[in-house]
Gaussian input, Z-matrix of N, CA and C with variables (Angstrom, degrees):
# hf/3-21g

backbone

0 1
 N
 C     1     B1
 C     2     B2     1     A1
 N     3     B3     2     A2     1     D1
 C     4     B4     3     A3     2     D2
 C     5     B5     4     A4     3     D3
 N     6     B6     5     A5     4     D4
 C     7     B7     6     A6     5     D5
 C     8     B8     7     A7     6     D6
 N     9     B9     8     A8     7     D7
 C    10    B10     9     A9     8     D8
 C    11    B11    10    A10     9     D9
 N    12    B12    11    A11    10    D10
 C    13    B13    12    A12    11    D11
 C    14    B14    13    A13    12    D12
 N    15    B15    14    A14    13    D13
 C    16    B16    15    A15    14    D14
 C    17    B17    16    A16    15    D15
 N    18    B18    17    A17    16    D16
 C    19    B19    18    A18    17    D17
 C    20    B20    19    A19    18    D18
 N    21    B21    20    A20    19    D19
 C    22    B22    21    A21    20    D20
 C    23    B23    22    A22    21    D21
 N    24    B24    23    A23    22    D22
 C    25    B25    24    A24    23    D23
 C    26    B26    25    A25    24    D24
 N    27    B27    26    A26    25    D25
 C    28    B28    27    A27    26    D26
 C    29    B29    28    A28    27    D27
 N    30    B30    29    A29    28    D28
 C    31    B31    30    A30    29    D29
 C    32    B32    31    A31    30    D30
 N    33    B33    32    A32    31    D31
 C    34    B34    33    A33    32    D32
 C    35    B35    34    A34    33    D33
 N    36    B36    35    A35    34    D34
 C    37    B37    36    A36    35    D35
 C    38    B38    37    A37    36    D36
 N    39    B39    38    A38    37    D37
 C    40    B40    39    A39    38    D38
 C    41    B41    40    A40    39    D39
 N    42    B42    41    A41    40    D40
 C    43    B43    42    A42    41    D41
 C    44    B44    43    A43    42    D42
 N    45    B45    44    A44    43    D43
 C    46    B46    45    A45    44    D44
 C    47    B47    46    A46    45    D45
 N    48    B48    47    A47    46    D46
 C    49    B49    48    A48    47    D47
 C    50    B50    49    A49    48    D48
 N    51    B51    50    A50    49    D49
 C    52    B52    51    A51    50    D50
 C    53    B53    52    A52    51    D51
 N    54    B54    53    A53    52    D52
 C    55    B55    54    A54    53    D53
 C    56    B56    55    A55    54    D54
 N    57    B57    56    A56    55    D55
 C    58    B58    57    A57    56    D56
 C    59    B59    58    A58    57    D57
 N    60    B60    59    A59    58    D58
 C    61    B61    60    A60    59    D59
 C    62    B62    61    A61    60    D60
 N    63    B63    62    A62    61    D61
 C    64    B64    63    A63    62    D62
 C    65    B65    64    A64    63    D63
 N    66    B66    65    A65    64    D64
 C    67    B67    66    A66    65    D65
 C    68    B68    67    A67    66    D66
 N    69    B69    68    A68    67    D67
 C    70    B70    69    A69    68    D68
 C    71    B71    70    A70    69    D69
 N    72    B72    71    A71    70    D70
 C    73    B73    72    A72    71    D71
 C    74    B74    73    A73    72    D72
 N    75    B75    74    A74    73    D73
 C    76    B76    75    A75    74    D74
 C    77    B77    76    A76    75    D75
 N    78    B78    77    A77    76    D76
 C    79    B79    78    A78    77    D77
 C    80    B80    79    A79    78    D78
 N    81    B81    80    A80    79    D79
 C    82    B82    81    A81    80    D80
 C    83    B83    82    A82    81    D81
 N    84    B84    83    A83    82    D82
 C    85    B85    84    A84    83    D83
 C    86    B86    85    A85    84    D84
 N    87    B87    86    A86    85    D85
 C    88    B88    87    A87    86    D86
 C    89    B89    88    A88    87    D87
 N    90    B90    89    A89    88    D88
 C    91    B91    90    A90    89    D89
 C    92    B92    91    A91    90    D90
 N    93    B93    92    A92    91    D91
 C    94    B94    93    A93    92    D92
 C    95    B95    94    A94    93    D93
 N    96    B96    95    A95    94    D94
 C    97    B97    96    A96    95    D95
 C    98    B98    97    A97    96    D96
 N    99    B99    98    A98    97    D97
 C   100   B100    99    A99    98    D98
 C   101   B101   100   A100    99    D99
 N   102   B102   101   A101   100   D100
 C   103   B103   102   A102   101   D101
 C   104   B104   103   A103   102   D102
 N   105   B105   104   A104   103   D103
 C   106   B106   105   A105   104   D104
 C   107   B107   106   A106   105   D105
 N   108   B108   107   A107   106   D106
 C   109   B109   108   A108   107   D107
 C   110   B110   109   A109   108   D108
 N   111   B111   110   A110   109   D109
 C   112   B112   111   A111   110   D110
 C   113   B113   112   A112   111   D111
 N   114   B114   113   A113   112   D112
 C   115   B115   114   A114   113   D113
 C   116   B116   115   A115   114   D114
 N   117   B117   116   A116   115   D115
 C   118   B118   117   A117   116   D116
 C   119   B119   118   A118   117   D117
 N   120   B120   119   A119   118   D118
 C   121   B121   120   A120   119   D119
 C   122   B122   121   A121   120   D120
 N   123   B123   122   A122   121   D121
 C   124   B124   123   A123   122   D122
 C   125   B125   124   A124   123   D123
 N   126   B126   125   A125   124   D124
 C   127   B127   126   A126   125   D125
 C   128   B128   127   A127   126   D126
 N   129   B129   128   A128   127   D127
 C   130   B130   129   A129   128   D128
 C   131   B131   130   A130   129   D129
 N   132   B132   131   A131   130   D130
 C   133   B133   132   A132   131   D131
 C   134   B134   133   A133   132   D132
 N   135   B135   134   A134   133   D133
 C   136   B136   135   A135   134   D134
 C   137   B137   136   A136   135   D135
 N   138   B138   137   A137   136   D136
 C   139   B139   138   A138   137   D137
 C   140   B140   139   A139   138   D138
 N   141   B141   140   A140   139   D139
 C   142   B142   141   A141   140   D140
 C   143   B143   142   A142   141   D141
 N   144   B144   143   A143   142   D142
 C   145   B145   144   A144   143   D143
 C   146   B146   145   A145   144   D144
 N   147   B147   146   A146   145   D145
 C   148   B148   147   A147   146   D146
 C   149   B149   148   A148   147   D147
 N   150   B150   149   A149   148   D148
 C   151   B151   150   A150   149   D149
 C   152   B152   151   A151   150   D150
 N   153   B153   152   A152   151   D151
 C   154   B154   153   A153   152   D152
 C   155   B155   154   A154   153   D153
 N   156   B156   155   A155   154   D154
 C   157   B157   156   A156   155   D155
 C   158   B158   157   A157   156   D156
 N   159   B159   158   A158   157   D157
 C   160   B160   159   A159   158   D158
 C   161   B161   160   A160   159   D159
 N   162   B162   161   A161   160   D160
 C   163   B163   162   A162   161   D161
 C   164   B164   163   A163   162   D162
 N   165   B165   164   A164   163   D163
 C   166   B166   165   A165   164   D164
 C   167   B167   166   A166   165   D165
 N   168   B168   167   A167   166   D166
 C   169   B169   168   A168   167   D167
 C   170   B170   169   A169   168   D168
 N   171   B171   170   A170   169   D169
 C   172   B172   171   A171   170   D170
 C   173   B173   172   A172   171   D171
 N   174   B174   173   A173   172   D172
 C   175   B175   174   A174   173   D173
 C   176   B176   175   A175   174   D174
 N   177   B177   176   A176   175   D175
 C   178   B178   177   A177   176   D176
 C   179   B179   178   A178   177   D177
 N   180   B180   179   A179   178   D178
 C   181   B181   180   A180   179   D179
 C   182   B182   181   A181   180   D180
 N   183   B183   182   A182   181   D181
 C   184   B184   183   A183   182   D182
 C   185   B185   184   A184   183   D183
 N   186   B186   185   A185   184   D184
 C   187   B187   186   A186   185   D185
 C   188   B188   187   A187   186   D186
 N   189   B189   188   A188   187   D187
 C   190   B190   189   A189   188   D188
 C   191   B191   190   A190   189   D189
 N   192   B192   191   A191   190   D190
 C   193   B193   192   A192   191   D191
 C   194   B194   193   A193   192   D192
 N   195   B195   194   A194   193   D193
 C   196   B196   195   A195   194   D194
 C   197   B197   196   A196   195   D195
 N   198   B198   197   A197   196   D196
 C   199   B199   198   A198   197   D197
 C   200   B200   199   A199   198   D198
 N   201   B201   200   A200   199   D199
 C   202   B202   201   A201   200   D200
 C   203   B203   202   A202   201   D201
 N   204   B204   203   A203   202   D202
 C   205   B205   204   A204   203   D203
 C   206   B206   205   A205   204   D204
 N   207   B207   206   A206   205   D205
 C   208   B208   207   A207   206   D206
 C   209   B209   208   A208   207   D207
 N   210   B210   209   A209   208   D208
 C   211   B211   210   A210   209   D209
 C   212   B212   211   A211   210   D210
 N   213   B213   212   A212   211   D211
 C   214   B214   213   A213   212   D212
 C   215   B215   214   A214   213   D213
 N   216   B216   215   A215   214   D214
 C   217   B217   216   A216   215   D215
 C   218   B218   217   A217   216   D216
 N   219   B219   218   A218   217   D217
 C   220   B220   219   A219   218   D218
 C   221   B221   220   A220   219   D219
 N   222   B222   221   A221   220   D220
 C   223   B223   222   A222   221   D221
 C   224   B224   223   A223   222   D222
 N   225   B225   224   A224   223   D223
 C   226   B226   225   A225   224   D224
 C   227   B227   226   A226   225   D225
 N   228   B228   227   A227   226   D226
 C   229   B229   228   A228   227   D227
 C   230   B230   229   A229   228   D228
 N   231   B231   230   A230   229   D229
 C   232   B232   231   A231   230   D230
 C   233   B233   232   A232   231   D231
 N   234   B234   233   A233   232   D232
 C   235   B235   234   A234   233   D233
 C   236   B236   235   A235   234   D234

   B1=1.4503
   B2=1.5254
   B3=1.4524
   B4=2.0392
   B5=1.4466
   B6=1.0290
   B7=1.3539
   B8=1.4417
   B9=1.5827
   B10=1.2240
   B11=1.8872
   B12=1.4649
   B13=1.3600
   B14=1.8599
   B15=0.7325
   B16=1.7467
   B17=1.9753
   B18=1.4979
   B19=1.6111
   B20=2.0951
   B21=0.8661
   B22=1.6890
   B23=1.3200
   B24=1.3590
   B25=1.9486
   B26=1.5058
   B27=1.1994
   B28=1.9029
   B29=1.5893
   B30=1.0377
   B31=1.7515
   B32=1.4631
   B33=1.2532
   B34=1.3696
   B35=1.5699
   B36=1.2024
   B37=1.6983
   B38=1.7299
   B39=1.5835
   B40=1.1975
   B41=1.5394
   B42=1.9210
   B43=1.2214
   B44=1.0959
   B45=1.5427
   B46=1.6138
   B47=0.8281
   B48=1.5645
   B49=1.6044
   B50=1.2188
   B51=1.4838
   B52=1.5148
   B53=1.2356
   B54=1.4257
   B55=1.3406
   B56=1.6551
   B57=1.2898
   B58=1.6351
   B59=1.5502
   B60=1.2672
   B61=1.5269
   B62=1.8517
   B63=1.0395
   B64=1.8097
   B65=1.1630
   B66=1.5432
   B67=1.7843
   B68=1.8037
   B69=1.3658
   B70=1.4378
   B71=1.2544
   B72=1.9698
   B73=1.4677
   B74=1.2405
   B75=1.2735
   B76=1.6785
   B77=1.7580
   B78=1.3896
   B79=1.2156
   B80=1.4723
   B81=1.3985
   B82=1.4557
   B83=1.4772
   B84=1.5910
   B85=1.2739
   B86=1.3677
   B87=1.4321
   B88=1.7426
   B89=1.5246
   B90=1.5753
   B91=1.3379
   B92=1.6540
   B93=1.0237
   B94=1.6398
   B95=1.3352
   B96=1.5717
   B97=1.3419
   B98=1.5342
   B99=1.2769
   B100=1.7474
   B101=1.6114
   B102=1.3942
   B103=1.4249
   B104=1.6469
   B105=1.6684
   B106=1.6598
   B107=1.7883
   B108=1.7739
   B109=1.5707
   B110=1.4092
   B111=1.3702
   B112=1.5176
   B113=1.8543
   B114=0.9947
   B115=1.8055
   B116=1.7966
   B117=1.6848
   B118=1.6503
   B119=1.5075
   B120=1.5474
   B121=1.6544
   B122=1.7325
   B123=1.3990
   B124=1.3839
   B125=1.7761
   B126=1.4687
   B127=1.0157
   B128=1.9835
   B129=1.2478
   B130=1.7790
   B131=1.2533
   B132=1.4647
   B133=1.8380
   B134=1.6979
   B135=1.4940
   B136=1.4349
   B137=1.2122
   B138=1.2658
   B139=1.1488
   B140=1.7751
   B141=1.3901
   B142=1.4381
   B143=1.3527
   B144=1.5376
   B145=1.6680
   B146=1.6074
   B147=1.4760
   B148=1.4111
   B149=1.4615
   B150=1.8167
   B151=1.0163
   B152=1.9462
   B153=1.1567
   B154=1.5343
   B155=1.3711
   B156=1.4185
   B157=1.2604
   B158=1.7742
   B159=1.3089
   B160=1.3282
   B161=1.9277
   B162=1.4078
   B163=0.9257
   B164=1.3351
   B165=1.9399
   B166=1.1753
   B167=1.7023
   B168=1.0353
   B169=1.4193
   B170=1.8451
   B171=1.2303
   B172=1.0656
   B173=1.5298
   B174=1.5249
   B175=1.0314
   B176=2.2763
   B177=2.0598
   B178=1.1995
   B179=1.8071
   B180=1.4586
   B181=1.3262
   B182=2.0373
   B183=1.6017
   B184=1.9561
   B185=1.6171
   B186=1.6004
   B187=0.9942
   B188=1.5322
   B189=1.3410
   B190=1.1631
   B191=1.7087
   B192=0.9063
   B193=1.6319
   B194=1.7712
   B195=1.4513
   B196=1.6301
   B197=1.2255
   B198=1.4010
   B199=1.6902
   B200=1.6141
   B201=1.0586
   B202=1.2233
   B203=1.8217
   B204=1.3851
   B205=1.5699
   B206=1.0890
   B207=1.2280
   B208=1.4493
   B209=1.9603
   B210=1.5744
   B211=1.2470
   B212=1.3886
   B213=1.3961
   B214=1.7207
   B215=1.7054
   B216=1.7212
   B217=2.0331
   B218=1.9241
   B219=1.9259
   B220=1.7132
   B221=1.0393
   B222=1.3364
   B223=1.6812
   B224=1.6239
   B225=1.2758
   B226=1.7692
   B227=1.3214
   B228=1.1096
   B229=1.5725
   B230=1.4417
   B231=1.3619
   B232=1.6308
   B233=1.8314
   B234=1.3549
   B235=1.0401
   B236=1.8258
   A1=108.54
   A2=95.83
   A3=88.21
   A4=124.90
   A5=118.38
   A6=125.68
   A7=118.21
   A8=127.02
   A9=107.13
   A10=113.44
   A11=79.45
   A12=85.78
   A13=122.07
   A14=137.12
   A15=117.57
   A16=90.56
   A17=108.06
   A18=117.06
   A19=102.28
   A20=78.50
   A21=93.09
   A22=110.91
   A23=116.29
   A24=109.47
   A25=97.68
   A26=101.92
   A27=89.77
   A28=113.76
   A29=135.63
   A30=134.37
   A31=104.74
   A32=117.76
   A33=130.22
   A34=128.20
   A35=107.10
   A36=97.04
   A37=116.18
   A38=124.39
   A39=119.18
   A40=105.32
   A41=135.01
   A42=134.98
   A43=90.03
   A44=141.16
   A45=122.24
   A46=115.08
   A47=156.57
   A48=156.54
   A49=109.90
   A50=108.67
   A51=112.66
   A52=124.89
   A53=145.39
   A54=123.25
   A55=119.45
   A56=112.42
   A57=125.22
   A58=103.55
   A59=108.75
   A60=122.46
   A61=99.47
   A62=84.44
   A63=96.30
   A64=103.64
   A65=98.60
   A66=99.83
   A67=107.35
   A68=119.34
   A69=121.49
   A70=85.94
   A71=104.66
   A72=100.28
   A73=141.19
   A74=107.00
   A75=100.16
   A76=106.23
   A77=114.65
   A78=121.92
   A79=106.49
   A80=102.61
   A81=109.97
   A82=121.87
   A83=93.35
   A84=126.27
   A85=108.78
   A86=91.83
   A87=110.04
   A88=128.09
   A89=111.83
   A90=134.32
   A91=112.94
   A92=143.73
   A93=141.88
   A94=97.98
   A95=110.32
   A96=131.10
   A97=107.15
   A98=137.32
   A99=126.61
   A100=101.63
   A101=105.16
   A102=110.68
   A103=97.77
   A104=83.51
   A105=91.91
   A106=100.95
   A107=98.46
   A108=100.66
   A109=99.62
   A110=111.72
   A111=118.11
   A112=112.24
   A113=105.20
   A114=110.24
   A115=91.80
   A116=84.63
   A117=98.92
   A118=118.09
   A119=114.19
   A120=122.60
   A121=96.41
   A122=117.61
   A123=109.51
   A124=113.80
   A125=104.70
   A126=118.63
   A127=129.38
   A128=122.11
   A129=97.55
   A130=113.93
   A131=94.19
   A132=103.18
   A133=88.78
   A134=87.80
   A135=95.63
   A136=135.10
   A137=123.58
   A138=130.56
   A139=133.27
   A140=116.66
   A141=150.21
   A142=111.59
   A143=128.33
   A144=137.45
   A145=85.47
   A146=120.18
   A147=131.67
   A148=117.31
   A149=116.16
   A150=111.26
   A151=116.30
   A152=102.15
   A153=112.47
   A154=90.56
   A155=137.21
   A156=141.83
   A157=116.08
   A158=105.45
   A159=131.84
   A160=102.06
   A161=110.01
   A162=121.60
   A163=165.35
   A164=87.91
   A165=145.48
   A166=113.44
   A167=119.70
   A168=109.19
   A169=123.75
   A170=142.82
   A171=106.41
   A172=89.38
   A173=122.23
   A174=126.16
   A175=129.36
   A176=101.11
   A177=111.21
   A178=112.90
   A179=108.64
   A180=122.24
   A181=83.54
   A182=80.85
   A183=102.91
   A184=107.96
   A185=114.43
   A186=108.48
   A187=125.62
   A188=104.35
   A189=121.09
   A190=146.36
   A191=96.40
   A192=127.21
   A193=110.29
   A194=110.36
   A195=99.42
   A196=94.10
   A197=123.12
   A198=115.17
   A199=117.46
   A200=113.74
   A201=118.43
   A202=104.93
   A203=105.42
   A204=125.67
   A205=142.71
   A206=118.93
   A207=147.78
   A208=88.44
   A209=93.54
   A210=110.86
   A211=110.07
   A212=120.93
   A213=143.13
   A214=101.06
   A215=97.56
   A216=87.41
   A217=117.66
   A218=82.50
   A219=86.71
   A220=124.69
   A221=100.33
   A222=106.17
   A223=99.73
   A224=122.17
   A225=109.53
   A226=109.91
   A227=126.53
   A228=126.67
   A229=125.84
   A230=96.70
   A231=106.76
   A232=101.36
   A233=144.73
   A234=144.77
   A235=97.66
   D1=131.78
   D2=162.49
   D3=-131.39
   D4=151.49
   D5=-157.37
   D6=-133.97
   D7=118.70
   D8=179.85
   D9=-108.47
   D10=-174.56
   D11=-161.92
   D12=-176.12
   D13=-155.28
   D14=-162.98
   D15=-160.13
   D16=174.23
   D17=169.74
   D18=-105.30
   D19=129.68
   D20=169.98
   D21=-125.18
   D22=101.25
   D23=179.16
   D24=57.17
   D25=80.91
   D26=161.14
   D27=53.19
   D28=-11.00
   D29=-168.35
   D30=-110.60
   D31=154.56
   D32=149.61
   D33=-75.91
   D34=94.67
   D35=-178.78
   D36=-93.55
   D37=117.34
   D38=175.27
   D39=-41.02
   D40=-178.54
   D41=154.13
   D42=-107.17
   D43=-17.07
   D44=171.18
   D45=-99.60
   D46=-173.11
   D47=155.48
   D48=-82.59
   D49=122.55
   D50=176.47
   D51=-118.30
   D52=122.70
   D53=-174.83
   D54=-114.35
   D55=82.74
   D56=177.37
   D57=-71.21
   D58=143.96
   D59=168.04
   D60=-54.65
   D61=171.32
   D62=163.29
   D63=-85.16
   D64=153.13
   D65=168.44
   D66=94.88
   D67=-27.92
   D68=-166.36
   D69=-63.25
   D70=140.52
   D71=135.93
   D72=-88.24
   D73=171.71
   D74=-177.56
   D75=-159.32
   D76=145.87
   D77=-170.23
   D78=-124.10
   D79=117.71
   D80=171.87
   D81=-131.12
   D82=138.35
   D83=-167.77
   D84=-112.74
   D85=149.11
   D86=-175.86
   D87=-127.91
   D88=94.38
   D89=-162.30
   D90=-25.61
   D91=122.43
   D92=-174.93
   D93=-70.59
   D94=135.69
   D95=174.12
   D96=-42.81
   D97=122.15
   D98=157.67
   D99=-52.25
   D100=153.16
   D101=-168.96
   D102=-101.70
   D103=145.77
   D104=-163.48
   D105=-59.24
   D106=176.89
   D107=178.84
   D108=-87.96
   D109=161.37
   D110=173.25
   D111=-52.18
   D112=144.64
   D113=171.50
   D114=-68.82
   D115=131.60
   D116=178.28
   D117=-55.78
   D118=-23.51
   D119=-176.68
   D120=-70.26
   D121=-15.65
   D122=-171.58
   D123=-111.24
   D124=0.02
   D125=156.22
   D126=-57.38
   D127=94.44
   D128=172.70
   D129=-40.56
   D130=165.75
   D131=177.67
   D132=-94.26
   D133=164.43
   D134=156.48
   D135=-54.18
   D136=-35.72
   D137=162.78
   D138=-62.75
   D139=-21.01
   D140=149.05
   D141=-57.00
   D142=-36.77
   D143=-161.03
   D144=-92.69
   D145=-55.44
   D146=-145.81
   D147=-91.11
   D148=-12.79
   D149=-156.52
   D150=-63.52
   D151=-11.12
   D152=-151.33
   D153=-89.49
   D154=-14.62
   D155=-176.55
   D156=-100.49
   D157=-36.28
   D158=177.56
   D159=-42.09
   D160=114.66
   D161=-163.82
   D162=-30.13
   D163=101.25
   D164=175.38
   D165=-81.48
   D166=-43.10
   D167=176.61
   D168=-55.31
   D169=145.57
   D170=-163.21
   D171=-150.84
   D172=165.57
   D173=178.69
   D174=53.09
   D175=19.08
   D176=167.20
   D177=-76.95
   D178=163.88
   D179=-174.87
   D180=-71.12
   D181=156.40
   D182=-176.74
   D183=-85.63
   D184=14.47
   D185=159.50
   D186=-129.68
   D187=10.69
   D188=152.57
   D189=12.25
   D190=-59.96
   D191=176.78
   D192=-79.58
   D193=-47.49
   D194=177.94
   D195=-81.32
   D196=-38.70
   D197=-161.12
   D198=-98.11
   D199=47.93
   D200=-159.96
   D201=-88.62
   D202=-26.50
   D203=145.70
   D204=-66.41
   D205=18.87
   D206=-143.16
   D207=-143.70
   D208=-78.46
   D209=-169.72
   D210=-52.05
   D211=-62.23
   D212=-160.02
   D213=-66.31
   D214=-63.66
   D215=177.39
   D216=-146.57
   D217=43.89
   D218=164.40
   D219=54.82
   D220=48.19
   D221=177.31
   D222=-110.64
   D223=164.56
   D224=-163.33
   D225=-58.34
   D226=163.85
   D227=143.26
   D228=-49.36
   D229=145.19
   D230=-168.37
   D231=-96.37
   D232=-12.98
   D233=-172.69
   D234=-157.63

């Protein structure tokens, strides 16, 4: 069975009502912190992630970029 519950003054308080005999044991455990996200200054930019791709494609139409839905699966042109 598991059961949660929070510290109040030093104690374990269930959030539901529980009624164990005296004497039960019981083992409680305490969920590991999720690890924080990286600090955004330590984040690359996009431009840092992308550079190695950054233009390499060669010989696409100059409108490319809006119509790339056009191009990929023929859907009308956007301009």
């Amino acid at each position: 069975m598991t059961f949660q519950g929070h510290i109040e003054n030093g104690r374990v308080i269930l959030d539901s009502p529980l009624s164990l005999p005296d004497g039960v044991k019981v083992v409680v455990s305490v969920p590991e912190e999720p690890a924080a996200p990286p600090a955004q200054e330590d984040l690359p930019t996009l431009y840092e992630r992308m550079k190695s791709v950054i233009g390499k494609a060669k010989g696409l139409p100059s409108d490319y970029a809006i119509n790339h839905d056009h191009y990929l699966h023929g859907q009308p042109k956007r301009q």
